[in-house]
C-alpha positions in Angstrom: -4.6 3.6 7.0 -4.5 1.4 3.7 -2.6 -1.5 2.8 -2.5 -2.9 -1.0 -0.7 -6.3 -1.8 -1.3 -9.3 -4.3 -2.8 -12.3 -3.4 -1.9 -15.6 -5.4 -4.2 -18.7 -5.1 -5.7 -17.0 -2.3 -2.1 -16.6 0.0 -1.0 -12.6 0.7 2.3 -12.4 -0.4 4.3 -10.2 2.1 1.4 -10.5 4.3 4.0 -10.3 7.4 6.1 -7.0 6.3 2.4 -5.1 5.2 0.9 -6.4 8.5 3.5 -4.9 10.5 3.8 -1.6 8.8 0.0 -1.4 9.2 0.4 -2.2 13.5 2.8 0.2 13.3 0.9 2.7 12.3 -2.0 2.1 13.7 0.1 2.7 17.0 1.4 6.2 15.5 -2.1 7.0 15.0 -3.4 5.2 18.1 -5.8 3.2 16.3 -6.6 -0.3 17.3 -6.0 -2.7 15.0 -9.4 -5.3 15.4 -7.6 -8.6 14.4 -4.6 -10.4 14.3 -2.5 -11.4 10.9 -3.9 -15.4 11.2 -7.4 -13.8 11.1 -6.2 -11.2 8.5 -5.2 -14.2 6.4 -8.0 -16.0 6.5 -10.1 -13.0 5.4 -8.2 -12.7 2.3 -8.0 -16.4 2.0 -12.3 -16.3 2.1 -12.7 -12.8 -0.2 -10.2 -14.4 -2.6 -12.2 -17.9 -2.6 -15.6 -16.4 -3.2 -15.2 -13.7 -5.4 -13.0 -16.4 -7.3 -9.6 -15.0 -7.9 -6.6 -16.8 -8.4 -4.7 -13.7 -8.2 -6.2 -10.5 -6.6 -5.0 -6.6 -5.5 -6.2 -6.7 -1.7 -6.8 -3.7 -0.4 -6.9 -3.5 3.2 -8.3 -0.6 5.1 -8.3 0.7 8.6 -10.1 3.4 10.1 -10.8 5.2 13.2 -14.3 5.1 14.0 -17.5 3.9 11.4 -16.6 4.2 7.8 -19.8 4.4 6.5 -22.1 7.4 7.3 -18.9 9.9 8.4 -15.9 9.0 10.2 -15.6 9.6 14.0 -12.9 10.7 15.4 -13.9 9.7 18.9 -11.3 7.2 20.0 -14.1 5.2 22.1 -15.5 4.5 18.5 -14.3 1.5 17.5 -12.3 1.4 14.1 -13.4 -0.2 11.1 -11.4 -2.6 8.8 -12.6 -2.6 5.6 -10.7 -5.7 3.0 -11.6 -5.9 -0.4 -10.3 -8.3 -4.0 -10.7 -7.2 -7.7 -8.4 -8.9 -10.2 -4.6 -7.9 -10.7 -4.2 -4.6 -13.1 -2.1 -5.8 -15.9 1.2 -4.3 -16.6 1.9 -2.7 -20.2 2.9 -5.8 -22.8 6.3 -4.6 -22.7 7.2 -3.8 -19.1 8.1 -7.9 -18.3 11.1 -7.6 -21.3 11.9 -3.5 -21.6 10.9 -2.3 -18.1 9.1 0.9 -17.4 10.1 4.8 -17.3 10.0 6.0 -14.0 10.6 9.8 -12.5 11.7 10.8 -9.4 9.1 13.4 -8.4 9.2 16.8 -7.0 6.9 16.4 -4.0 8.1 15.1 -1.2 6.1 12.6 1.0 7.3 13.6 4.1 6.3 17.3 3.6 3.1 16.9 1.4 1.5 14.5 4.0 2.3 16.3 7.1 2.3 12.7 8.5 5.3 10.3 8.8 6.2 8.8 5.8 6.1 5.7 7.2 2.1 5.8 7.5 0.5 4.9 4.4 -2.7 6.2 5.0 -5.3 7.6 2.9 -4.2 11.1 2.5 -3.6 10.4 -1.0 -3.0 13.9 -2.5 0.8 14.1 -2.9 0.3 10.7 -4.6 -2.5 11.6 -6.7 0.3 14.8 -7.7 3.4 13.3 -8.0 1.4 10.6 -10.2 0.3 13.7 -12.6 4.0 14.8 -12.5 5.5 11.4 -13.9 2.3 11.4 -16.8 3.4 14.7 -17.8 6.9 13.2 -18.3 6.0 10.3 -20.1 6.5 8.0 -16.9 4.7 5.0 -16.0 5.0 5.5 -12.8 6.9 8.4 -9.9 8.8 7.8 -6.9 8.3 9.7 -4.0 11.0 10.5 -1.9 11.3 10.7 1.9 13.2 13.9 4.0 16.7 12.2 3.5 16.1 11.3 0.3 15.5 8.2 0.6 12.4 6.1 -1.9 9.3 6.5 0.1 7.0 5.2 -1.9 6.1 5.2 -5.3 2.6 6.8 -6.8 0.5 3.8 -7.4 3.0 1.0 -7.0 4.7 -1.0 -4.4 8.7 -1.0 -4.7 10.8 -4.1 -4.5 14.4 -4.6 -4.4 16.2 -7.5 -5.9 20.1 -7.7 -4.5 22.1 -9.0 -7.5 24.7 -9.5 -5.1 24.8 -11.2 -1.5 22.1 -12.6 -0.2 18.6 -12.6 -1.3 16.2 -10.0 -1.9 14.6 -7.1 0.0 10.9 -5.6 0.0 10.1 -1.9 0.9 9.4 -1.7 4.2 
């Protein structure tokens, strides 16, 4: 399982929504998940600190069983968590003022995974695809859709929602 958000001045942001989409699906998967979100926090909060990033892409990853040397798949094994920093990808010049193309891909996540699309785990094909897909069409980036239709994720990027209307704003669960 894999979680990727941004880290500003050393603070996750969204640390709560990504840490509960990763319990979740550590239960789907029955995976334990070896520490709490205060703990989790203060990892990044230490990576961020030391490899001296104001603003990092943390990538936090979960497996069953050692990571290095071959996975086990013996549930006594216990997982590995794996969290590293590296500095923030910058967008294109023009994507703050213009935006960026997008295309709505012809995989869908659901059945290219073979795993709920609410796991984000690893299994990376039908992004690595649908990613392919959106470069053919002169896209910056796809969006993957779930069984109802619905955005599941997009190829490389997380997916945020701003109400313009009502109250607040909404993250991709």
């Amino acid at each position: 399982l894999f979680e990727t958000l941004r880290a500003r001045g050393g603070k996750p942001e969204f640390l709560g929504l990504h840490f509960r989409r990763l319990t979740r699906s550590a239960r789907r998967l029955r995976i334990a998940v070896p520490v709490d979100q205060a703990a989790l926090r203060g990892i990044i909060a230490t990576l961020c600190r030391k490899s001296r990033l104001d603003d990092a892409a943390v990538r936090i990853t979960l497996t069953r069983g050692r990571y290095f040397g071959g996975l086990s798949i013996d549930p006594a094994v216990p997982p590995t968590l794996v969290v590293t920093v590296q500095p923030v990808s910058p967008l294109p010049a023009t994507a703050a003022a213009r935006g960026v193309k997008v295309a709505i891909s012809s995989i869908n996540k659901a059945a290219a995974s073979g795993l709920d699309p609410r796991v984000k785990s690893i299994n990376y094909l039908a992004n690595i695809f649908a990613k392919a897909e959106g470069d053919a069409r002169g896209a910056y980036e796809s969006i993957l859709l779930g069984g109802r239709g619905e955005i599941a994720e997009l190829s490389t990027s997380s997916f945020f929602c701003v109400l313009r209307e009502g109250k607040g704003s909404a993250a991709r669960d």
